[in-house]
N, C-alpha and C positions, 0 to 999 in steps of 0.2 A: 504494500500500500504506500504509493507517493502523500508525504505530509511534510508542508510544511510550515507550519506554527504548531507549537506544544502546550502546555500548560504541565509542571512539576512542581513538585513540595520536595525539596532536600532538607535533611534532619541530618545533620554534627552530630556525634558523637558526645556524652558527656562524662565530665572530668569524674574519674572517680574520685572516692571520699578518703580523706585521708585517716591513719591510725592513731589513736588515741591510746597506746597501751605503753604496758612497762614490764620494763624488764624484772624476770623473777626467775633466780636460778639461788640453789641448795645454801649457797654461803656467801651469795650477797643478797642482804635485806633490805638497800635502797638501792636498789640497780637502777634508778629513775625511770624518764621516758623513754620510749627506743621505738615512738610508733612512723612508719615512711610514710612518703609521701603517695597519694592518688594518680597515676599515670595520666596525661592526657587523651580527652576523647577523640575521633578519626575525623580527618577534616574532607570534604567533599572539594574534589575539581574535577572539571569540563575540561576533555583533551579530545582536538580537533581529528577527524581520520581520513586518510585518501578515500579508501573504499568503499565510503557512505554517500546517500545522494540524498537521504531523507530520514525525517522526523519519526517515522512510522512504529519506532519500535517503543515509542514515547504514548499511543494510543493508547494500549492494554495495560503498560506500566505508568502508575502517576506520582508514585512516592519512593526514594532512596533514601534508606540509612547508616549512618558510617558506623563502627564501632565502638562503646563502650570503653573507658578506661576502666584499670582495673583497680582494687582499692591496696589501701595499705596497708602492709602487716607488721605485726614485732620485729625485732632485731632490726629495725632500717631498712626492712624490706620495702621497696619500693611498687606500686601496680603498671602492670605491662598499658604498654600505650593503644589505644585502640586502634581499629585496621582504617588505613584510610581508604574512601570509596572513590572509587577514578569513573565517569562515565562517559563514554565517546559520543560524539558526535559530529554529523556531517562539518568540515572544512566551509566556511561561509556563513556559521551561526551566529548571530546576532541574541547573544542573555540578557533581558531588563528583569528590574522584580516588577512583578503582575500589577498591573494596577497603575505603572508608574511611567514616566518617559526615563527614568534613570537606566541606563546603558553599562551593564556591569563589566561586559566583554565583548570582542568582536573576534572571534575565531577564524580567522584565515589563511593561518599557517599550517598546514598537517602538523601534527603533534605538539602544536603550544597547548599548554596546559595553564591553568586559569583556578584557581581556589576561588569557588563561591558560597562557601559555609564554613567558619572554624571552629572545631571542636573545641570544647569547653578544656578550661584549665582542672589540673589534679589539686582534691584540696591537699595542706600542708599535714603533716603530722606533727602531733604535740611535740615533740622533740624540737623545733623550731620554737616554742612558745617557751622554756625552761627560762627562769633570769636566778638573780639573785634572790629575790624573794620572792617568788614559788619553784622550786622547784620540784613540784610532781603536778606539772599542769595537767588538768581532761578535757582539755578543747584540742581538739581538731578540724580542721575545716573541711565543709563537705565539698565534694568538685561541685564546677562551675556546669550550669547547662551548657549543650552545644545548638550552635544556631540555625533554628528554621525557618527558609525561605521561600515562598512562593516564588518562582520564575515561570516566565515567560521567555519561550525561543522560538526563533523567524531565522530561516534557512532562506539564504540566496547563494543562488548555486556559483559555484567559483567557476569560472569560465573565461577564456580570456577572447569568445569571438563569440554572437548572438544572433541568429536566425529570428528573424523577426519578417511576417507576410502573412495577406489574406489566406484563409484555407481555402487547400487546395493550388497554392502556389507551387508544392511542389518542396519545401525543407524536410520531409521525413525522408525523402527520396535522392534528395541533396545530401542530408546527413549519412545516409547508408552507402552512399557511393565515393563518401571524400572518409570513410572513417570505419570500423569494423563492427559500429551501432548495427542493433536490428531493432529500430522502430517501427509499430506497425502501420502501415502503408494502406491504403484505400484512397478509391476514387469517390469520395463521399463529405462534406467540409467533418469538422473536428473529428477528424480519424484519429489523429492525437488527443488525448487527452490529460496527459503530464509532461511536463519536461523530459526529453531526453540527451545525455550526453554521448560524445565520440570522441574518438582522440585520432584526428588528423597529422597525416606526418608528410613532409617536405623534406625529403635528403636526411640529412640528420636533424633535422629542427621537427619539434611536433607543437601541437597546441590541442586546448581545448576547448570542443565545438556546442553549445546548447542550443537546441532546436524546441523553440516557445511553442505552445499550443496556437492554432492561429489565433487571431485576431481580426477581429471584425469590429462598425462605424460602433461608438458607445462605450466601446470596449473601458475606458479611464472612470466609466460611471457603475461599471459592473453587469456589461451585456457580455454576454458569451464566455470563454473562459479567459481572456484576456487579463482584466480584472484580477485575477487572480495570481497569474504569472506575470504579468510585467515587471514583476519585482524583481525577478530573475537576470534582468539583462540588465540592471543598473553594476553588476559588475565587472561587465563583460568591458574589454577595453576596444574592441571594432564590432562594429555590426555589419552583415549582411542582408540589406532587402532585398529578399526574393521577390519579383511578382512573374505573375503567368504572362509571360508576352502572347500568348496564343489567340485573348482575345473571344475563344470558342465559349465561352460562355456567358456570354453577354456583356461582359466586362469591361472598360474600358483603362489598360493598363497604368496609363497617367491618372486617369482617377484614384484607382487602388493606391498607387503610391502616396498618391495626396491623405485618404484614408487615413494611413500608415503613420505619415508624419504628425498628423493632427493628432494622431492617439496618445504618440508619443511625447506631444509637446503637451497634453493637457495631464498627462500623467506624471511625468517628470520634464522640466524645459530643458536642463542639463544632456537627458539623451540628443536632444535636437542637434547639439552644438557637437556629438563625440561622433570620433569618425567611422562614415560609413560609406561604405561601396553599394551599387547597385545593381544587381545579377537580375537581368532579365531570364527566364529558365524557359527551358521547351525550344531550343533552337533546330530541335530536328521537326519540327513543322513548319512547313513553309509560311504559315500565315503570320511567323514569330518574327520574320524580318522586315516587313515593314516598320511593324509597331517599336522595334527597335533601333530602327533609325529615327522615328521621333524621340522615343525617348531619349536618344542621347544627343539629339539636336537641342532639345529643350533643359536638359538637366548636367549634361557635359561638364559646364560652367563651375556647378556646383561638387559635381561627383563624379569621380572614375564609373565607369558602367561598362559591364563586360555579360558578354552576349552566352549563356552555355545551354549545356544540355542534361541534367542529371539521370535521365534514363539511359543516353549514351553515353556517356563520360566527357562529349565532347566541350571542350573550350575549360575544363575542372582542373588542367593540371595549371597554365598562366595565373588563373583568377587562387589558386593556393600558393602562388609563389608569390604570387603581389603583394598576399593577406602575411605569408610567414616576413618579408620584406619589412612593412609596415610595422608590423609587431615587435619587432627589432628594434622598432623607433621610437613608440609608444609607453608611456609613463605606468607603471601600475596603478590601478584604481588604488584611493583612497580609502583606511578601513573609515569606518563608523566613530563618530569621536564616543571615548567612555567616559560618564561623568562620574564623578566621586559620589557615594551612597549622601545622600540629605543628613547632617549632620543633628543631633539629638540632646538637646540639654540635656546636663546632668543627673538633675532629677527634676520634679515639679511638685507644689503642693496643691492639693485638694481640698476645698472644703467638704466635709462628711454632717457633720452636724452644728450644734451652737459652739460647741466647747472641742471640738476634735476635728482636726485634717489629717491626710493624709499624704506620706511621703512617697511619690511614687519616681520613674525614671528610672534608664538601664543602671547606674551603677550604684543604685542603692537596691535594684533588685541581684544584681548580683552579688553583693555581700551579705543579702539576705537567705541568694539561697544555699552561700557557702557555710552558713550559720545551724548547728545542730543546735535546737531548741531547748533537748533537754537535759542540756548542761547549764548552770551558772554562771561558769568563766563563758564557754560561748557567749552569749549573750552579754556579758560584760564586754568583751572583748568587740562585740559588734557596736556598744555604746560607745565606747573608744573611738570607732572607726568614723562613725556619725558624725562623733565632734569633730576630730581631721576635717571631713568633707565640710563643716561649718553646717550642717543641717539646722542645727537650735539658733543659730545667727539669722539662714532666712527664712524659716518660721515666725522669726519675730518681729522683721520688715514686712511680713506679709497682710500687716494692719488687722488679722482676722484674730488676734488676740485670743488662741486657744490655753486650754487645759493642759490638754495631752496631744500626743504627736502619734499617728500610726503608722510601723514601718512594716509592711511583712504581716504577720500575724500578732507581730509586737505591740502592745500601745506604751507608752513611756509619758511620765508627767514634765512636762517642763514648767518650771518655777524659776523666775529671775536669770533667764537667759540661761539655767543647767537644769539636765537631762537625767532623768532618774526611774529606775522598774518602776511600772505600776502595776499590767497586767497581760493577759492574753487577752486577743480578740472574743476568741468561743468561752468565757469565763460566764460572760452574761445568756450563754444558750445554754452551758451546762446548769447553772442554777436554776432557771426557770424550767427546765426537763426534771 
């Protein structure tokens, strides 16, 4: 199945938790702490592949998951780091997160590889927490989650030359005879109906050739399958318009081309302006040279125009030499610019009720969820951490002159600008049960 736009949810890996223990052997009775540290969880990237052309194997799969760290044990044992998860995809992929114009990656290299989720950090083992006075700490911190993101992928096919023509022009037929493609061919309009590629060779130079579904008038509005694919040949660096010189079908070949341009320029303006040849096709019909000498009385000016025949092979080998020629000269297309993720205050307060907000934001959710509840030093240690960040400072700019402060499952009082236990959130469901 040709696809290309996805929808995925990748899930990081999260950090295991770290150890909390002590050392206890026959004839030492304060062997302190000795608990390791939480391994890091597996981080997800996108690595580009030759051999792909489409999105398709993204239909029936919609979620990855990277691996789990592992946790900490006694003696300094450290948790193994979790597996990271690599997912291929077609060369030409364009990553946003869903929802957003944010552009995470442009994969256009075969095998650049691209981290779009990091696994969460391993928490620390008490062993890091020992000072002068305490030394038998039971805090340890628990790993960090690893991160979930919805993306969004749009595959434009990497090609460095673009068949572009009404159906029935004659490109599947073109494509099969400059290249070892077998696109399926009928005398019938949209016998195509996805992209196909080929790899054209010249001496020792090759390239590669995508053959668009045709295009028909509307096409930039979403008539026919145009619409669909024209996205296809924004990467292509020459184009080739086919049209039927033959005429036999009512057609009037300078029209068609006209068509063509117009689709093109209301679709993208930039195709307009990128260079393109014009292969009038079917020159083994007599009725193909007239129409061929208007057309390049009329368009000469603008564009090389070369006369052939893709059923006989006639005029195929010039018009691939011209195109490998050119190519030679020709700048690589541009990728896609990637903008930096939208950046996220620290935290943020909430009002919750008359006398309580809440403290929310990634890094006080993360030191929330490095925080085992039910320890004492944990949670000291996480009040600690609160003031650093200056949390009770803007809570008290925030004019909403509370009580208490909720962090997590935490609530804490603040009084005179410091931060002191008060309670758990569910204290007030368990009493009233």
């Amino acid at each position: 199945m040709f696809a290309d736009h996805a929808e995925i949810i990748v899930h990081a890996g999260n950090g295991g938790d770290g150890s909390a223990h002590f050392r206890r052997e026959k004839f030492v009775p304060f062997g302190g702490p000795d608990g390791g540290d939480g391994g890091r969880g597996g981080s997800i990237y996108l690595v580009g592949e030759t051999n792909l052309n489409t999105l398709g194997r993204f239909v029936h799969q919609h979620e990855f998951r990277a691996g789990h760290g592992g946790h900490g044990g006694g003696n300094r044992r450290h948790g193994a780091k979790g597996h990271d998860l690599i997912i291929r995809v077609p060369a030409g992929t364009i990553v946003r997160l869903t929802g957003s114009d944010t552009v995470l990656a442009d994969i256009m290299e075969p095998g650049r590889r691209v981290l779009v989720a990091r696994g969460g950090r391993g928490g620390l083992g008490n062993v890091h927490f020992a000072t002068a006075t305490n030394q038998a700490p039971r805090v340890a911190d628990r790993g960090e989650p690893g991160e979930t993101l919805a993306l969004h992928l749009e595959l434009k096919l990497i090609a460095e030359v673009g068949l572009v023509g009404l159906p029935n022009a004659g490109k599947s037929t073109f494509l099969a005879a400059v290249s070892r493609a077998q696109p399926k061919i009928g005398a019938y309009p949209f016998t195509t109906l996805e992209p196909n590629l080929g790899v054209a060779t010249v001496g020792d130079r090759s390239f590669v050739v995508a053959d668009i579904p045709g295009l028909i008038e509307g096409a930039h509005r979403g008539v026919g399958l145009g619409h669909d694919f024209l996205r296809h040949v924004q990467r292509t660096r020459l184009l080739l318009h086919l049209v039927d010189g033959s005429g036999l079908e009512g057609h009037d070949p300078a029209h068609d081309i006209e068509v063509i341009v117009e689709e093109l320029q209301q679709f993208d303006p930039e195709l307009v302006t990128r260079p393109r040849l014009l292969v009038v096709n079917k020159s083994d019909l007599p009725e193909t040279h007239a129409y061929f000498q208007e057309i390049r009385r009329r368009y000469a000016h603008e564009h090389e125009v070369f006369l052939v025949s893709a059923a006989t092979h006639d005029g195929l080998s010039q018009l691939l030499q011209r195109v490998a020629a050119l190519l030679d000269e020709l700048p690589s297309p541009p990728a896609v610019e990637v903008t930096a993720r939208p950046e996220m205050p620290e935290f943020w307060i909430v009002s919750v009720a008359e006398r309580l907000v809440r403290v929310e934001g990634p890094i006080v959710d993360r030191v929330t969820s490095q925080t085992d509840f039910r320890e004492r030093d944990a949670i000291e240690r996480l009040r600690r951490r609160l003031i650093q960040l200056r949390v009770p400072q803007a809570v008290a700019r925030s004019h909403l002159v509370p009580l208490e402060v909720q962090v997590g499952p935490a609530i804490w009082r603040l009084e005179e600008g410091k931060l002191s236990w008060s309670r758990w959130e569910d204290e007030d469901a368990e009493s009233a049960e």
